[in-house]
C-alpha positions in Angstrom: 0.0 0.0 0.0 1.3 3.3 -1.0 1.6 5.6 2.0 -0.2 9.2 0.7 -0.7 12.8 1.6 -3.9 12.1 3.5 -5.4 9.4 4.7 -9.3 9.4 5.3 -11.1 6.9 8.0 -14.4 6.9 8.2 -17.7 5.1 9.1 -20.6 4.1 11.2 -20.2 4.8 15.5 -19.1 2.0 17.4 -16.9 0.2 14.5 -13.8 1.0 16.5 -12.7 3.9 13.6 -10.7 5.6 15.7 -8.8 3.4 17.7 -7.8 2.0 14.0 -7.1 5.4 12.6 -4.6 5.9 16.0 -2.7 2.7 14.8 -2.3 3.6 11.6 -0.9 7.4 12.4 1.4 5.2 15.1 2.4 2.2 11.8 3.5 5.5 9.7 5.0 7.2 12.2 7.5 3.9 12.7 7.7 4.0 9.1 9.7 7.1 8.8 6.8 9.5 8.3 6.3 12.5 10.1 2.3 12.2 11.2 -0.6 14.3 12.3 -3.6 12.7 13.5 -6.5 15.0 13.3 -10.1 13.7 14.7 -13.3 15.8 13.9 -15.6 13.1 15.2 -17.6 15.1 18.4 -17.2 12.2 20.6 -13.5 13.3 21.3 -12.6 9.3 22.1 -9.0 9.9 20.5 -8.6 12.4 23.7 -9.1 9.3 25.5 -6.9 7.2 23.5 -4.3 9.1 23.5 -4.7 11.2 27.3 -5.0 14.4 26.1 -6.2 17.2 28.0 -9.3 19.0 27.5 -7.7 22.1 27.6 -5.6 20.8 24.5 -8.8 20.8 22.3 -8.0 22.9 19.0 -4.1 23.0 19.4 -1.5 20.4 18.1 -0.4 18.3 20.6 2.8 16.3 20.7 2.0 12.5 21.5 4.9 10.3 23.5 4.5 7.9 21.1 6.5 5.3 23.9 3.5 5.1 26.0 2.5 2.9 23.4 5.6 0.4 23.9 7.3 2.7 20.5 10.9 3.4 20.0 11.3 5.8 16.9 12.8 9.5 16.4 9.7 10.6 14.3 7.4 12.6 15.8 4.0 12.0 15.8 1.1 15.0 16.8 -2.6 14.5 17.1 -5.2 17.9 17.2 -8.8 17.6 18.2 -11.0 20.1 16.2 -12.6 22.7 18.0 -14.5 24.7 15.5 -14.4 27.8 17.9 -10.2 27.5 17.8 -10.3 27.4 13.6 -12.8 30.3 13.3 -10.6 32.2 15.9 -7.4 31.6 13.5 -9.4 32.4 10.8 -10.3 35.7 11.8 -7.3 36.5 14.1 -9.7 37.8 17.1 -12.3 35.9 18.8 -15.0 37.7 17.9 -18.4 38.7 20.1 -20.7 38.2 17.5 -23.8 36.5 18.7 -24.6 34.3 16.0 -21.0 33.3 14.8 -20.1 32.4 18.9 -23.0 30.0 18.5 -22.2 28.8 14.9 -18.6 27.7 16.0 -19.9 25.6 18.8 -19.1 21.6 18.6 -22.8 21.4 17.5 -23.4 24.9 16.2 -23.7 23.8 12.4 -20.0 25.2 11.2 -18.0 21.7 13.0 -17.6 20.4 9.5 -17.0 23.1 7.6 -14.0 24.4 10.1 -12.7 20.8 10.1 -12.7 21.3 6.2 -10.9 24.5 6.6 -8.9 23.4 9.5 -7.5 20.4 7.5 -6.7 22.4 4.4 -4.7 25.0 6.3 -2.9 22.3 7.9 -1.7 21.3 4.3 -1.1 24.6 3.8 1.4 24.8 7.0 3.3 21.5 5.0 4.5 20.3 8.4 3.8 16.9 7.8 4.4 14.1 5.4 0.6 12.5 6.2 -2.3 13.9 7.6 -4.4 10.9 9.1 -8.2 12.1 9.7 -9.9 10.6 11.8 -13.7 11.8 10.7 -17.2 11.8 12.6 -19.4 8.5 12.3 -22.3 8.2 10.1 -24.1 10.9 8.7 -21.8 13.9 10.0 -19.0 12.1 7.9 -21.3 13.0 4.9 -21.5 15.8 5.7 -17.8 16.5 6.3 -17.5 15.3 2.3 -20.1 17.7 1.4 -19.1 20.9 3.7 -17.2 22.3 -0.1 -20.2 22.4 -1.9 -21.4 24.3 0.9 -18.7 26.5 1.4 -18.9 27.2 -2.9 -22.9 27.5 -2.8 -22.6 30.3 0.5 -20.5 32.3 -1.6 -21.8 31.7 -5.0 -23.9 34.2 -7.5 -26.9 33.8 -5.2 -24.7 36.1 -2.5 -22.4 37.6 -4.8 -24.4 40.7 -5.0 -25.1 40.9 -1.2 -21.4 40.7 -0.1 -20.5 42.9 -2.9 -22.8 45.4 -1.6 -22.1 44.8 2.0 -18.7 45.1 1.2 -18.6 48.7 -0.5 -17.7 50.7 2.5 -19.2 53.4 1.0 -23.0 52.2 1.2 -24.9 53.2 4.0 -26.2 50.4 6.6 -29.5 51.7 6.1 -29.0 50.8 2.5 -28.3 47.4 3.4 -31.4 46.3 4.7 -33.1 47.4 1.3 -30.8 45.3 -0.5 -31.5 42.3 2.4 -35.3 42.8 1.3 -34.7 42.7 -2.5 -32.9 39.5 -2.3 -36.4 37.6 -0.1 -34.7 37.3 3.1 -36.6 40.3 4.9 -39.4 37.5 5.7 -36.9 34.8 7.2 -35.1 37.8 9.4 -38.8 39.2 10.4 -39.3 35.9 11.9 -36.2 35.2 13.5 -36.1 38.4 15.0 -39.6 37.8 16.9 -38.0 34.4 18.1 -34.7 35.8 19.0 -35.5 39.5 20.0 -34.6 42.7 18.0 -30.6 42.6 18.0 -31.0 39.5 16.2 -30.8 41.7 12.6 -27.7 43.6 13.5 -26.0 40.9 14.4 -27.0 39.0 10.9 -25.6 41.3 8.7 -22.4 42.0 10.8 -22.0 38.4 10.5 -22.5 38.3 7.0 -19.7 41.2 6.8 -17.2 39.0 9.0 -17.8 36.4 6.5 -17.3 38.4 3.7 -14.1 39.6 5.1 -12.4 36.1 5.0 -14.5 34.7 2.2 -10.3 34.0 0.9 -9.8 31.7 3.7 -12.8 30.0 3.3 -12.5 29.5 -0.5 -9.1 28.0 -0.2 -10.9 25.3 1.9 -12.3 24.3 -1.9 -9.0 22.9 -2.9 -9.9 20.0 -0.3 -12.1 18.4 -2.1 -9.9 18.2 -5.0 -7.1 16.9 -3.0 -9.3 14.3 -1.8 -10.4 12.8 -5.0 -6.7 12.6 -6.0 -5.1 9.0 -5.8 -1.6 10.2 -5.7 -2.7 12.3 -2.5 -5.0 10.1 -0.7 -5.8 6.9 0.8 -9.6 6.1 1.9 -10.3 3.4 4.3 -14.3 2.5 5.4 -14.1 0.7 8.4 -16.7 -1.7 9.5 -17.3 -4.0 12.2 -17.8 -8.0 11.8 -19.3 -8.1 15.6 -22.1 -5.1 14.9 -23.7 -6.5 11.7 -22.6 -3.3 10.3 -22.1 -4.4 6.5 -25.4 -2.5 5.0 -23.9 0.4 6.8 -20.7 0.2 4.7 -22.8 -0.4 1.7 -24.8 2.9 2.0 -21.3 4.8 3.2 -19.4 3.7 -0.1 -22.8 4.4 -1.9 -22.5 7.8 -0.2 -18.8 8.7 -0.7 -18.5 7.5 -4.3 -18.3 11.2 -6.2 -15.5 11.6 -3.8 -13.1 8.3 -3.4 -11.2 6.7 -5.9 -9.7 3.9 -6.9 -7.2 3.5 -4.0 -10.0 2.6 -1.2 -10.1 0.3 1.3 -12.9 -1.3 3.1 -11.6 -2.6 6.9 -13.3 -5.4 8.1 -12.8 -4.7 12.2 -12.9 -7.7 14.8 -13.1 -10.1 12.2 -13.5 -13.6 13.5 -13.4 -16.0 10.3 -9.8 -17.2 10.4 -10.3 -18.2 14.3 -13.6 -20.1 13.5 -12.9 -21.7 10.5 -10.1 -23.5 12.9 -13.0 -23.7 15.5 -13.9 -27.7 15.8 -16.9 -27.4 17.6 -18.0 -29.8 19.5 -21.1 -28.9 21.4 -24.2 -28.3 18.8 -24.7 -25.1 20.1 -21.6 -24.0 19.8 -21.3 -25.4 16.3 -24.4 -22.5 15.2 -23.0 -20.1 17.3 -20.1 -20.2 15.1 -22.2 -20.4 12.3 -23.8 -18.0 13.1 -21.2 -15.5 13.3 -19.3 -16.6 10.1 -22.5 -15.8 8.2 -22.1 -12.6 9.5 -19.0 -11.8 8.1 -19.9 -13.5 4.6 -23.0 -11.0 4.6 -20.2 -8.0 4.9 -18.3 -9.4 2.1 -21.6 -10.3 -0.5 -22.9 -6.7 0.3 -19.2 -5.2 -0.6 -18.3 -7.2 -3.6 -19.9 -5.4 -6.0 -18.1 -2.6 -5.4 -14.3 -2.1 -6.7 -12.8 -1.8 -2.6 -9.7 -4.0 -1.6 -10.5 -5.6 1.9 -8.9 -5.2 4.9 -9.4 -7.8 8.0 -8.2 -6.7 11.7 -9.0 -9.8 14.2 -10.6 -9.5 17.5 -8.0 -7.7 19.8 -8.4 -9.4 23.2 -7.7 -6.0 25.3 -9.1 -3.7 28.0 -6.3 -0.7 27.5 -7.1 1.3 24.4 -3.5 1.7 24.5 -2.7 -1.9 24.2 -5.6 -2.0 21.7 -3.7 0.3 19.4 0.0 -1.1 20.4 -1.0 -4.3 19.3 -3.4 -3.0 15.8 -0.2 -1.1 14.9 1.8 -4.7 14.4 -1.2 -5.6 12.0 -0.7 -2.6 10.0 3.2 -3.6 9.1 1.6 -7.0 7.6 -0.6 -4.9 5.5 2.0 -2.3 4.3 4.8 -5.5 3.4 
C-alpha cells in the first residue's frame, strides 16, 4: 500500500474507527513519516486514546508515542477540532458576535465546515508528510464530504451581490437592509427576529460582513475536495465491524462517498473472527451454530461489498481492555498490511 498525503477513516459509531485510525498514524509514524492525526468526530474518544487534555482541544499536541511500547525519532502530533479555535485563527480575534459564537460551537452547524478549513490549512502549513483524519461516524462524515459544496454555494452568485454590496464601504447600513429585502430574506429575518428578539438583525448582517471579510480563507478550503479525490494524495479506508452486523452500513457509506473516493480505497473489516472459527472444531451443537452464526455474519459484509471495486482489509478480534494496548498491538497488523 502506498503511504499518501492524507489518509481518510471513516464510518458508522461504534466500528472501532478511531482506535484504528490511532494505529495507523502510530504504523506511519514507525515507518519514517512524520504524522498528524487529526479527529473531527464530536465524541473526542481519540482524547481518550491518546490522554490528552481537554484544555488541548484545538491546538496540536505532541503525542509520547512510547507510551504505546514505540521506539522511533519521528514525531508523531494529534489535534482535536474545535471549531471555535479554527474560526478564531481564521479571523485573528475571537469575535463577540452572537450568531458566529454560536455557529462555532461543537454542534453549532460550522463543525464540519472548520474541520474542512482546519484540515486544508494544515496542508497549507506543509508540516507533515501524512495527515491521518480521523472523521465523525455516520451521517456527519457526509457531511464533512459535502461541507465544499457548501462553502462554494454560501458564496456563490446567489450572495455575490449581497457581499459585494455589504462590502462597499461606502453604502450606508440603512441601505443594506433594502438590499437584504430585494434579495427575499426580509421574511426569514422578520421571523427570527420575533423568536430571537430585536438585535437579532444587526447581528445578521455584521456576521454576514465578518464572513465576507475572510471569504479567501474560506474558498481555499475548496481545494480540499480536489485533493481528496486525487489517488496520488490520498488513501480512503471505510471501516466496519464483523461483531455489529454493520455491512449495510458500509454499503450505504461507499454508496454515499462515491463522487469523492477513488480507486485507492479500502474497506476494513474490524474484529473479524473468520480465520479463528474456521479453525474452531466445535463440538457442542450449540456451539457449532454459534459459530455459524457468526461466520455468516461476516460472509454478509463481504456479499454486500463485492460489487463494489474496494480491496478488503481484516483486523481480528483484539483481546484488550487498555485502548493503549488496543492500538499497540493494531499497529503490528498494520506492518503486515503495508509488506
Amino acid at each position: 500500500m502506498k503511504q499518501k498525503k492524507i489518509e481518510v477513516f471513516c464510518g458508522t459509531g461504534g466500528v472501532g474507527k478511531t482506535t484504528i485510525s490511532t494505529s495507523r498514524a502510530l504504523h506511519l509514524c514507525q515507518q519514517g513519516r512524520k504524522v498528524l492525526l487529526i479527529t473531527i468526530d464530536p465524541a473526542k474518544r481519540l482524547k481518550q486514546v491518546l490522554g490528552l487534555q481537554d484544555e488541548e482541544t484545538g491546538e496540536v499536541a505532541k503525542i509520547k508515542v512510547e507510551n504505546f511500547g514505540m521506539e522511533t525519532e519521528h514525531e508523531l502530533h494529534a489535534l482535536l477540532l474545535s471549531p471555535e479555535h479554527t474560526l478564531n485563527r481564521i479571523l485573528k480575534n475571537p469575535t463577540e458576535n452572537n450568531i458566529i459564537k454560536t455557529l462555532s460551537k461543537p454542534y453549532g452547524g460550522m463543525n464540519e465546515i472548520m474541520a474542512v478549513l482546519e484540515v486544508q490549512h494544515q496542508l497549507n502549513k506543509n508540516e507533515y508528510d501524512t495527515i491521518v483524519l480521523d472523521t465523525p461516524p455516520g451521517k456527519h462524515f457526509i457531511d464533512f464530504l459535502e461541507s465544499t459544496r457548501k462553502i462554494q454555494s454560501f458564496f456563490d452568485k446567489n450572495f455575490s451581490e449581497v457581499f459585494n454590496f455589504i462590502g462597499n464601504k461606502k453604502k450606508k447600513p440603512g441601505r443594506i437592509l433594502t438590499k437584504l429585502v430585494s434579495t427575499g430574506i426580509d421574511k426569514l429575518l422578520t421571523y427570527l427576529e420575533k423568536v430571537t428578539g430585536k438585535g437579532f438583525v444587526n447581528d445578521f448582517l455584521e456576521a454576514i460582513h465578518i464572513l465576507y471579510d475572510h471569504r479567501e480563507v474560506f474558498l481555499n478550503g475548496l481545494h480540499l475536495e480536489k485533493d481528496l479525490m486525487t489517488p496520488e494524495f490520498s488513501n480512503w479506508f471505510l471501516v466496519t465491524s464483523a461483531d455489529q452486523l454493520k455491512g449495510n452500513d458500509a454499503q450505504e457509506m461507499i454508496k454515499a462517498s462515491s463522487n469523492f473516493m477513488h480507486k485507492d480505497n479500502y474497506l476494513l473489516i474490524n474484529k473479524s473472527w473468520h480465520k479463528f472459527l474456521n479453525n474452531w472444531q466445535a463440538t457442542d451443537p450449540s456451539l457449532e451454530k454459534l459459530r455459524d452464526k457468526l461466520l455468516d455474519i461476516e460472509e454478509s459484509i463481504q456479499k454486500i461489498t463485492k460489487s463494489y471495486s474496494i480491496s478488503k482489509i481484516e483486523f481480528p478480534e483484539i483481546f484488550e481492555n487498555s485502548p493503549k494496548k488496543q492500538v499497540q498491538q493494531l499497529v503490528s497488523i498494520w506492518d503486515s498490511v503495508d509488506s
